[in-house]
C-alpha positions as MATLAB code, in Angstrom:
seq = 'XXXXXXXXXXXXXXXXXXXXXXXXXXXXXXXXXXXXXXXXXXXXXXXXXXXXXXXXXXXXXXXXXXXXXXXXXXXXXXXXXXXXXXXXXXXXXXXXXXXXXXXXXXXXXXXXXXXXXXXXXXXXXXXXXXXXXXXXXXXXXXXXXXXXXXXXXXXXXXXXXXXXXXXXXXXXXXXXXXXXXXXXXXXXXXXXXXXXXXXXXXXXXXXXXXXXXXXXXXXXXXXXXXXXXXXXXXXXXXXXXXXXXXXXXXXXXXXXXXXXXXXXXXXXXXXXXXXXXXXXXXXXXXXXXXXXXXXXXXXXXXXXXXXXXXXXXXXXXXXXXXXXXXXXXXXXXXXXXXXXXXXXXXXXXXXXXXXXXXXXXXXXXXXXXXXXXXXXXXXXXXXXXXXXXXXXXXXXXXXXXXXXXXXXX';
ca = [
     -38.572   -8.489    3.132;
     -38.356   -9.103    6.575;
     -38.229   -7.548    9.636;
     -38.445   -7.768   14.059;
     -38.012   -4.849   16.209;
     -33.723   -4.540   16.168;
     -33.639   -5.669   12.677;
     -34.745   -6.138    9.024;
     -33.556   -8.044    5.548;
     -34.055   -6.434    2.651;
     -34.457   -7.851   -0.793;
     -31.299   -8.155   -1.840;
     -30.493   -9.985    1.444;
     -28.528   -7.024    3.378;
     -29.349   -7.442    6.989;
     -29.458   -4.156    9.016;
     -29.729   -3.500   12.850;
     -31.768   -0.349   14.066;
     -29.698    1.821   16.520;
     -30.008    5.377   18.415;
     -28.150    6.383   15.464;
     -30.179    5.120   12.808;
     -29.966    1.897   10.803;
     -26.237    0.009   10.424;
     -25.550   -2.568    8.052;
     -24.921   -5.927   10.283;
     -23.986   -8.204    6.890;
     -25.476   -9.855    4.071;
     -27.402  -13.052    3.245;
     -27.700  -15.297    0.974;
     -27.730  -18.925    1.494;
     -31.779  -18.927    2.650;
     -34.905  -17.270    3.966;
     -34.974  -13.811    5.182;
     -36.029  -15.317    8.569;
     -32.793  -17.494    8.809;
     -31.097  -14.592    8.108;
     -32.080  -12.274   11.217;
     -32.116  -15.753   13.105;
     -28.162  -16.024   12.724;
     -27.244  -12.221   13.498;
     -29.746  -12.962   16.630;
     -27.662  -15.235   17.674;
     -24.633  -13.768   17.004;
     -26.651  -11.111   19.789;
     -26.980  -13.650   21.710;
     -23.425  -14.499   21.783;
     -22.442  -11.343   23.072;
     -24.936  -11.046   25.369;
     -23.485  -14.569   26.929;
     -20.350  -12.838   26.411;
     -20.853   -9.221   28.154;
     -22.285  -11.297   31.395;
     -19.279  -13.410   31.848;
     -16.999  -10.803   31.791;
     -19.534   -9.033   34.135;
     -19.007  -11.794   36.720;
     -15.766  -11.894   36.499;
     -15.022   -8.330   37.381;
     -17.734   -8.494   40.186;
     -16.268  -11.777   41.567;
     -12.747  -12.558   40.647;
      -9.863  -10.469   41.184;
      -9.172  -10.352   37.520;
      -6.827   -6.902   36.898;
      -7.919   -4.083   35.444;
      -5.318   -4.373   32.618;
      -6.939   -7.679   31.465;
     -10.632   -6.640   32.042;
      -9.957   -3.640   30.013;
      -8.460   -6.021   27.176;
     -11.581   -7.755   27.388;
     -14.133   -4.506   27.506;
     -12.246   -2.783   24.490;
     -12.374   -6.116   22.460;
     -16.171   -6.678   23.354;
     -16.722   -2.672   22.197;
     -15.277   -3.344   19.188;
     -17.769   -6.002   17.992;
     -20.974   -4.124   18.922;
     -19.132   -1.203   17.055;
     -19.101   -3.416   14.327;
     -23.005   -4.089   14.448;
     -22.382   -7.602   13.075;
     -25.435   -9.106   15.174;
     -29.335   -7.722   15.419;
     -30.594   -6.869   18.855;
     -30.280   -4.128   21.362;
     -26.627   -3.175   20.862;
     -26.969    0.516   22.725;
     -27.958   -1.491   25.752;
     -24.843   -3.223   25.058;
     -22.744   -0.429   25.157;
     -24.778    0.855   27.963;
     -23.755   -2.460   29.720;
     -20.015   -2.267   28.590;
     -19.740    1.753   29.771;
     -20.816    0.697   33.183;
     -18.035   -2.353   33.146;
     -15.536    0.810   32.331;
     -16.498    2.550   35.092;
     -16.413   -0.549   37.162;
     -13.024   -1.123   36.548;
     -11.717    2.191   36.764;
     -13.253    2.390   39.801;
     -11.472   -0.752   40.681;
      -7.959    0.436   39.446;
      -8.322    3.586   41.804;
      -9.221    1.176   44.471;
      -6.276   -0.850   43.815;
      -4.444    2.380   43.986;
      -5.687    3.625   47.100;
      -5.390   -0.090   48.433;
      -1.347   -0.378   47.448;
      -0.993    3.247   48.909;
      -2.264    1.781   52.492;
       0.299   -1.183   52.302;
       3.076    0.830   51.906;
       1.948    3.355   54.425;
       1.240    0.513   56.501;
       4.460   -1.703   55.745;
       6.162    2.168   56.988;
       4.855    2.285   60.083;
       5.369   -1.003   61.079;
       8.922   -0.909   59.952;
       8.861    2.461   62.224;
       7.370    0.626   64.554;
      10.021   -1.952   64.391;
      12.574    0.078   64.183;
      11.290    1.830   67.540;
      11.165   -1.705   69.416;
      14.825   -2.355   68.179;
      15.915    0.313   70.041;
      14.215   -0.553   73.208;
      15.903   -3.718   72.757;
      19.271   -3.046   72.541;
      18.992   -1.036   75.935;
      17.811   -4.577   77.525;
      19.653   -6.444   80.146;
      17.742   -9.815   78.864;
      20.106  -11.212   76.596;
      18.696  -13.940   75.790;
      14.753  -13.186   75.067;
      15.813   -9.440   73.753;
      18.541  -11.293   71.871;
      15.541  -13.599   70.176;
      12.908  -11.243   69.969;
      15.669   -9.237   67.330;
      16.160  -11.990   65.281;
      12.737  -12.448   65.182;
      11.963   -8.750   63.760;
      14.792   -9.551   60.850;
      12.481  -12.009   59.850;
       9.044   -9.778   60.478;
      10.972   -6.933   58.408;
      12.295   -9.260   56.055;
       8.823  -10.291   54.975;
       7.281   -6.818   54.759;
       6.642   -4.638   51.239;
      10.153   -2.490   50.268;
       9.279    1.411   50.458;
      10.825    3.740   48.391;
      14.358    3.704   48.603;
      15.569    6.393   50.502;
      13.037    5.500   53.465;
      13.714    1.962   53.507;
      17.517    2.807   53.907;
      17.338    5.119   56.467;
      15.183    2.941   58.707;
      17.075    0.008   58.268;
      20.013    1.599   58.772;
      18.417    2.701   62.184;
      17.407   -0.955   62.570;
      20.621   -2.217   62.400;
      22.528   -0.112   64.330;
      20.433   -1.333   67.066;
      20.868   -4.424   66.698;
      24.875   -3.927   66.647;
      24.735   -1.869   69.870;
      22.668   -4.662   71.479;
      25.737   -7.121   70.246;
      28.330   -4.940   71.350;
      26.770   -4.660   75.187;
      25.983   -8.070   75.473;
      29.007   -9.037   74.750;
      30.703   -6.648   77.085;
      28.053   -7.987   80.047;
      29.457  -11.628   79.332;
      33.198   -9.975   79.830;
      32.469   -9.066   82.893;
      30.134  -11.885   83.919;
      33.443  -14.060   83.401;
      35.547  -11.919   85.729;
      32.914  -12.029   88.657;
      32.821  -15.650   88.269;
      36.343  -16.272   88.849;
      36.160  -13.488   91.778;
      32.900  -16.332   92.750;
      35.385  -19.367   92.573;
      37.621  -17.667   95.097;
      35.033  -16.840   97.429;
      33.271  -20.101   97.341;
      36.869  -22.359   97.981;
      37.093  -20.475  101.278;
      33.757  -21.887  101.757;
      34.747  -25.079  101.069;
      37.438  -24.926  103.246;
      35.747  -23.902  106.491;
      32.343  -26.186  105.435;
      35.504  -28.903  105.478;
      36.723  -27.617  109.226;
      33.411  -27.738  110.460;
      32.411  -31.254  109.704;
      33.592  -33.548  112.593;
      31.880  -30.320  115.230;
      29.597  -31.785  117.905;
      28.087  -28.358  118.950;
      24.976  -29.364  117.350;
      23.420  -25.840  117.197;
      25.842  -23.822  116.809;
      26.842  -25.068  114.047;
      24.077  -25.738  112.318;
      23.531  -22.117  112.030;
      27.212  -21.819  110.650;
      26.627  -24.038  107.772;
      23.327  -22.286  107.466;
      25.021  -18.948  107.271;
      27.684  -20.519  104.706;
      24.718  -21.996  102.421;
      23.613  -18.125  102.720;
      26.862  -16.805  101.395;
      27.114  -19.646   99.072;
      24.317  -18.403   97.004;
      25.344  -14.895   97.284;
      28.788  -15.117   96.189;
      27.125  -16.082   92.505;
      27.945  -18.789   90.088;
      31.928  -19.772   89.356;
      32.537  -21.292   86.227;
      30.707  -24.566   85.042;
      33.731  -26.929   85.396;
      34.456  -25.428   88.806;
      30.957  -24.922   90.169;
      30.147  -28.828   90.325;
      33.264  -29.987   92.085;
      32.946  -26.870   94.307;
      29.423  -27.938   95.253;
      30.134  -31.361   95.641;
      33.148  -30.800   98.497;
      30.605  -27.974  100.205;
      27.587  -30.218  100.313;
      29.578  -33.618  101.574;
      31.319  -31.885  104.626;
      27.745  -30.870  105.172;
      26.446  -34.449  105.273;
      29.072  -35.216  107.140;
      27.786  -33.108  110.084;
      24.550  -33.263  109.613;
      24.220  -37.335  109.339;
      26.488  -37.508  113.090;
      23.690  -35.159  114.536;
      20.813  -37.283  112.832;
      22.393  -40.407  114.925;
      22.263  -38.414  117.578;
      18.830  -37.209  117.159;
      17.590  -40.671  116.603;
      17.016  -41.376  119.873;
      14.706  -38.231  120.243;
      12.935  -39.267  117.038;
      12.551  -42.756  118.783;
      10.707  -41.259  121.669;
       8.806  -38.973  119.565;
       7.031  -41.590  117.516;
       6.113  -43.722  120.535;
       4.406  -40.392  121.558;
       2.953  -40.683  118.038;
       1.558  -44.318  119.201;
      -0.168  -43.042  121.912;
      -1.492  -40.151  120.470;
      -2.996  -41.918  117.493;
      -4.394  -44.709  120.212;
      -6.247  -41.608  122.202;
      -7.480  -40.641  118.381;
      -8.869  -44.110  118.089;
     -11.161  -44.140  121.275;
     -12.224  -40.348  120.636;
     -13.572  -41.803  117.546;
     -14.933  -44.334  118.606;
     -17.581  -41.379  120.600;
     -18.962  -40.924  117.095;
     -22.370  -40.955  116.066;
     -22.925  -39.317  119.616;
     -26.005  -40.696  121.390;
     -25.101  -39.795  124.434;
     -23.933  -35.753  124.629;
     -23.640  -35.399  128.049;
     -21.562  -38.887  128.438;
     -19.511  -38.162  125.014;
     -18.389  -34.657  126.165;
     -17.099  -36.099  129.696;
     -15.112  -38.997  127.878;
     -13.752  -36.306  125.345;
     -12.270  -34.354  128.486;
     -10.618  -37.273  129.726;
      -9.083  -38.148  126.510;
      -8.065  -34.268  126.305;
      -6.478  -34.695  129.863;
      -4.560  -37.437  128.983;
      -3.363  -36.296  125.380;
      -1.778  -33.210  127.305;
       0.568  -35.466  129.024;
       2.024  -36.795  126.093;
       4.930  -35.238  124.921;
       6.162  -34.327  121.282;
       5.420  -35.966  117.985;
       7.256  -36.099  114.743;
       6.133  -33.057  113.237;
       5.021  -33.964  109.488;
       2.690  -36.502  111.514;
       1.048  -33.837  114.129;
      -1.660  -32.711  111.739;
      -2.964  -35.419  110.941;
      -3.148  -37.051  114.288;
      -4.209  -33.266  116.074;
      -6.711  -33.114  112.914;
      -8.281  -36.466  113.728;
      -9.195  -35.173  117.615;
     -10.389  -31.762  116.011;
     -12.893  -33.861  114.015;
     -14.539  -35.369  116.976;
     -14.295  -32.174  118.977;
     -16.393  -30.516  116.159;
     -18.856  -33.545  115.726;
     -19.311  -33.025  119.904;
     -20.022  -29.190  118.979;
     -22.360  -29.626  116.330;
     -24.271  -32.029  118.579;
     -24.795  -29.854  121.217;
     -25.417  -26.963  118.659;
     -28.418  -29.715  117.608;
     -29.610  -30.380  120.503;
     -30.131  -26.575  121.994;
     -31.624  -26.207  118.593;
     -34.209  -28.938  119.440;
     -35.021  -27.784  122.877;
     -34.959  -24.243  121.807;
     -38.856  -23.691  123.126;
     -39.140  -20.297  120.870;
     -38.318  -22.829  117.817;
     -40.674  -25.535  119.172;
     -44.142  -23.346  119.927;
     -43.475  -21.967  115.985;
     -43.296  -25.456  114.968;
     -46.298  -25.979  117.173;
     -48.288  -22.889  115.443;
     -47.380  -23.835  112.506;
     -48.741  -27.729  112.590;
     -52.309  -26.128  114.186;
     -52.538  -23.828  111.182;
     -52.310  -26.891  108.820;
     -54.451  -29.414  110.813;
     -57.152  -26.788  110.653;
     -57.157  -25.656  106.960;
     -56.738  -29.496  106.203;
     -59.863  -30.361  108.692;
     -61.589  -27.165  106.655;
     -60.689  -28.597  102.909;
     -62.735  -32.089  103.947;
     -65.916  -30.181  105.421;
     -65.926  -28.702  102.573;
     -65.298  -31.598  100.124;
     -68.266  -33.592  102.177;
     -70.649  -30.697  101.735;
     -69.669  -30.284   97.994;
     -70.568  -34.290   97.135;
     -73.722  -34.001   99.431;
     -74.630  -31.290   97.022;
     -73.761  -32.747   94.283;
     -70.833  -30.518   92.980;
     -68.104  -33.264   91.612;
     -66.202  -30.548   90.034;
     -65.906  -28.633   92.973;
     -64.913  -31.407   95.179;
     -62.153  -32.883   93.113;
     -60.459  -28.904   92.676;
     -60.786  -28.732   96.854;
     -59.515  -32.537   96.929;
     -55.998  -31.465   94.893;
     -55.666  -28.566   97.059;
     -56.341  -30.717   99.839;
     -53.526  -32.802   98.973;
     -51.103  -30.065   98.965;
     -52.088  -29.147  102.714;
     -51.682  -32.704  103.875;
     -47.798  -33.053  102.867;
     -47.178  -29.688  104.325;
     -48.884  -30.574  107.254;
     -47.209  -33.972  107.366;
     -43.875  -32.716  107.141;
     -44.888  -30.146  109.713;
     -45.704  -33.040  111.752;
     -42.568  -34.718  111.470;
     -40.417  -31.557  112.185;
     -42.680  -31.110  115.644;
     -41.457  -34.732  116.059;
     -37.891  -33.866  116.074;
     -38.977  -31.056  118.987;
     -40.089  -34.140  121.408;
     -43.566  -34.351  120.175;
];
């Protein structure tokens, strides 16, 4: 006979398996040892083992349903019921109870989960429902109009609810979307009417923009066509295949008028941009001040030019800022140099300069005594640390030096 710790074979070759219940009969052998024998229905064990932990993964880690994981548990159950292999089969069961569990925990989550979607797929046909009707009180036809067909196709791919819910809020839904149809078409009714009452308007327009167009009362009428242009745009749009030829008439009497007074004007603009000339000449010498080395000689010659600017008369006015700008720019350059120079006679500025430069020529005068009597003494190490510092002092106190400079020495 033989025997391991799940399992024995008896003389007769009947294999049994211990369990909490006792010993079960797991088969019979015959074709060898005793040893052979337990070493098949161990692997058999083995088997399931293999078995039990794929079907573990795939209930932790797919989304295999609880139907088919069920299929699978009962069918595993059946053959450790069967106690055709040797090895621990309670811990088997103990395994395949827990699976059970597992996926009845995961059918009431499944449950609870489908529950949420349709509560959710409510409210947000509630939701939609409530944004319909907002919608079909809007005035903008054309994004309200869009943003309804887009909700037919939000709705359209949202979860059915039970019936009598579902048909009560799309019938809400719709009815929206009918009363939005039924006032925008109504708005374009009347839209049509006011343009014909805006072709009307705008051929009396035409008409006295036509009158007007041979006028030499410059500005006077200027400010009439003005005034028409104003009414123009109030009196709203006329129908498309009016509109354009209405336009057309009202803006060529315009040119009419307006080209005979730029012939006129051209004379003006003639005189204008010789003033330009002039100006920009003055602009050139002012410039020609810059760098300023001499303030007091700068600032006289920039007077002058001022003086004589003032005498010109008009320029073309999308050219005055740039020509103006240019004089600014050597008006500011003369500021900023006399700004520079009170800041380098400023004598408060100059004696803390002054201090300042003593305070560093000492300390550095200091370090080197102090370096000398350091080597005389033999003390390298101290030397060379008072030698670094020393070299920190000395490009203070040469940059100290240099701003004195800028003071006049």
């Amino acid at each position: 006979m033989s025997s391991d710790p799940w399992g024995r074979v008896d003389e007769t070759g009947t294999v049994y398996v211990r369990t909490a219940d006792g010993e079960k009969v797991a088969g019979s052998w015959q074709a060898g040892s005793p040893e052979e024998a337990l070493a098949y229905f161990e692997r058999k064990y083995e088997g399931l083992v293999v078995e039990i932990g794929l079907l573990e993964r795939r209930v932790k880690t797919t989304d295999l349903s609880a139907k088919d994981a069920q299929t699978a548990i009962d069918h595993l159950l059946g053959q450790v019921d069967e106690h055709h292999a040797v090895g621990d089969l309670d811990a088997l069961r103990v395994r395949l109870d827990g699976l059970v569990s597992t996926v009845d925990a995961r059918r009431e989550e499944r449950k609870v989960k489908k529950a949420k979607q349709t509560d959710e797929a409510k409210h947000a046909k509630e939701a939609l429902v409530v944004e319909a009707e907002e919608l079909a009180q809007s005035d903008q036809w054309r994004s309200a109009g869009e943003r309804l067909r887009a909700l037919v196709d939000i709705w359209k791919g949202l979860p059915r609810l039970d019936r009598k819910s579902d048909d009560e809020l799309w019938h809400r839904f719709s009815h929206a979307r009918s009363a939005f149809s039924k006032r925008r078409k109504a708005h374009f009714a009347s839209l049509d009417a006011q343009r014909e009452d805006a072709r009307k308007t705008k051929e009396k327009l035409v008409a006295e923009a036509e009158s007007l167009s041979g006028s030499t009362d410059w500005g006077t009428t200027a400010a009439r066509y003005r005034d028409l242009m104003t009414e123009w745009k109030s009196a709203g749009r006329a129908q498309r295949e009016s509109e354009d030829d209405l336009w057309n008439r009202f803006r060529g009497a315009q040119d009419v008028f307006f080209a005979a007074r730029a012939e006129v004007f051209a004379e003006r603009d003639a005189e204008q941009t010789e003033n330009l000339k002039l100006k920009e000449d003055l602009a050139v010498e002012a410039e020609k001040l810059l760098p300023v080395r001499d303030l007091k000689a700068a600032r006289a010659a920039f007077r002058g030019l001022n003086e004589r600017w003032e005498t010109i008369g008009h320029v073309p006015r999308d050219a005055r800022p740039k020509v103006e700008g240019r004089m600014q720019t050597v008006e500011r350059a003369l500021q900023e140099a006399e700004e520079s120079e009170w800041r380098r006679t400023n004598p408060e500025a100059r004696a803390r300069a002054a201090g300042l430069t003593g305070q560093l020529q000492g300390a550095v005068d200091k370090l080197r005594k102090q370096i000398d009597t350091a080597r005389a003494a033999g003390n390298n190490a101290k030397a060379d640390k008072l030698a670094r510092e020393l070299e920190g002092r000395q490009a203070l106190l040469d940059q100290a030096l240099k701003g004195l400079e800028e003071f006049g020495g």
